[in-house]
LUMDOLO-877172 format. One line per field, with one value per residue (C-alpha): residue in one letter; residue number from 1; x, y, z. Coordinates in Angstrom, 2 decimals. Layout:
code [A	...] $
pos [NUM	...] $
X [X	...] $
Y [Y	...] $
Z [Z	...] $
// end
This chain:
code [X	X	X	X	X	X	X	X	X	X	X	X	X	X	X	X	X	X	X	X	X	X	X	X	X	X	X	X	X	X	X	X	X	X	X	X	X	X	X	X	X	X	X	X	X	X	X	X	X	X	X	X	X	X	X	X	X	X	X	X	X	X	X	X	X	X	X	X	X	X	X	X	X	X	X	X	X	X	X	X	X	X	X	X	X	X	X	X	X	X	X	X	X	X	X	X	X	X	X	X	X	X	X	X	X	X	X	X	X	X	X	X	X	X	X	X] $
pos [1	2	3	4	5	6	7	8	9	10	11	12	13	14	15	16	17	18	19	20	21	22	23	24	25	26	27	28	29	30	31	32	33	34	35	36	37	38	39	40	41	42	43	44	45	46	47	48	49	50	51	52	53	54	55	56	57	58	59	60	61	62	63	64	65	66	67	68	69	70	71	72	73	74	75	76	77	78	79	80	81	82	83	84	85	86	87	88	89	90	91	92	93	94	95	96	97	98	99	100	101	102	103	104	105	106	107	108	109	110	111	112	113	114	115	116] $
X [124.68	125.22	123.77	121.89	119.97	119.23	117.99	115.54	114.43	113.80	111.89	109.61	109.02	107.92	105.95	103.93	103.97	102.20	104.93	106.84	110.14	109.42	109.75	107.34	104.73	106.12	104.24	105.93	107.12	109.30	110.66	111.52	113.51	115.38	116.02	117.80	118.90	120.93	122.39	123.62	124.48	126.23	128.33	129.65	126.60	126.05	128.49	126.12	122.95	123.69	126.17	128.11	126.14	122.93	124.12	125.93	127.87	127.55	127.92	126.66	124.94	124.10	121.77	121.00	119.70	118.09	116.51	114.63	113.93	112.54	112.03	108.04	107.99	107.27	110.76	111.76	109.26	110.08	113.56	113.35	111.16	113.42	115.95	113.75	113.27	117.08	117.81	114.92	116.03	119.32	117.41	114.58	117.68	119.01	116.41	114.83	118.10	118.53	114.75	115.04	118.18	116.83	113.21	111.87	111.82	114.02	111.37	113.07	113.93	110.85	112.82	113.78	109.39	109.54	112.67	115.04] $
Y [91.56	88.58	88.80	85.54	87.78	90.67	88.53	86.51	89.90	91.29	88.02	89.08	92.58	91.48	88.39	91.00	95.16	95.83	94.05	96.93	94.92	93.39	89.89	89.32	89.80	87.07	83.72	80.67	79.22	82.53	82.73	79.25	80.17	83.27	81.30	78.44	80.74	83.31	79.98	78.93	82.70	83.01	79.46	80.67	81.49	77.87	76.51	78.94	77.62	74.06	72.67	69.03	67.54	68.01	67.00	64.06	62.24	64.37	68.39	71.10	72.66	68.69	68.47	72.45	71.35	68.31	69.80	72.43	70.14	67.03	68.18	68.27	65.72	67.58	67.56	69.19	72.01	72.97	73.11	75.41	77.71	77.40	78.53	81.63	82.93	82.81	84.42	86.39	90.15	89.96	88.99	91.61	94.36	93.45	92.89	96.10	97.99	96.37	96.78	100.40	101.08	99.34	99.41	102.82	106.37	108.76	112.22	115.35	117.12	119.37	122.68	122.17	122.65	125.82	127.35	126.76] $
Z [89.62	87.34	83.93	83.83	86.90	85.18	82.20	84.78	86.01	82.62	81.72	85.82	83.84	80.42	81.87	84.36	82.97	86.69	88.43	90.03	91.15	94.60	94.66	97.49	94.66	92.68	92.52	94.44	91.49	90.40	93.83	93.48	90.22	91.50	94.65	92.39	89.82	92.26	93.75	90.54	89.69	92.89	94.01	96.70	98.37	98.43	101.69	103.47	102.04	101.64	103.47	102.61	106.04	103.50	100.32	101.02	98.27	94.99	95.12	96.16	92.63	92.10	94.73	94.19	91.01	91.72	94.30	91.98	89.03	91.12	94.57	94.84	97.96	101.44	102.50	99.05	99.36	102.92	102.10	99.14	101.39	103.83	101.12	99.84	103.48	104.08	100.84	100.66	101.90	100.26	96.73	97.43	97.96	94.85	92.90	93.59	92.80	89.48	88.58	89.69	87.72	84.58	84.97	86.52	84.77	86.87	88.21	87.28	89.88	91.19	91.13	87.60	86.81	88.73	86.80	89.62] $
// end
C-alpha cells in the first residue's frame, strides 16, 4: 500500500480511537477522501474509474481533482458515490489489512496461557 495511504489511515485512527478500521464507519466526507486519495495514490486505477469519454479535454487526475475540490452540484455528488461504491470492497480489503497490521495488538496464542 502506498504511503500517502497509510498516512490517511493513521490520520482515520488518531482522528477516531473507537474507529476499528472499516471504512463503512467512516463519515461521507472521509470516504470521499480515501476515494480521491487512493485515485491519486493509485493512477492507474483511474482508465477504469474515469474514462477519457468523462473527462473530456484536460486529464484524468485534472478532472479527478476537480471533481473532489469543487464538485458539490448533484451530478458531482452522484458521481463520487458512484466512485466509492465501485472502489469500495477493494479499499475496505485493504484498508482493513493495513489497519490490522499497524493498528491491532496480535492475541497470544491460547495454548501458550495453558503451558502448551
Amino acid at each position: 500500500m502506498k504511503q500517502e495511504i497509510k498516512w490517511l489511515i493513521d490520520d482515520f485512527v488518531r482522528a477516531d480511537a473507537k474507529w476499528e478500521g472499516d471504512i463503512i464507519d467512516l463519515c461521507d466526507g472521509k470516504k470521499d477522501v480515501l476515494s480521491y486519495e487512493w485515485l491519486r495514490a493509485y493512477p492507474s486505477w483511474l482508465d477504469d474509474y474515469l474514462p477519457v469519454a468523462i473527462t473530456g479535454t484536460v486529464s484524468q487526475m485534472e478532472y479527478l481533482d476537480v471533481l473532489y475540490r469543487q464538485g458539490n452540484d448533484k451530478a458531482s455528488l452522484m458521481l463520487k458515490d458512484a466512485l466509492y461504491l465501485s472502489l469500495e470492497t477493494d479499499l475496505r480489503n485493504a484498508v482493513l489489512e493495513y489497519y490490522s497490521e499497524e493498528h491491532m495488538e496480535a492475541e497470544p496464542f491460547a495454548g501458550y496461557e495453558a503451558g502448551q
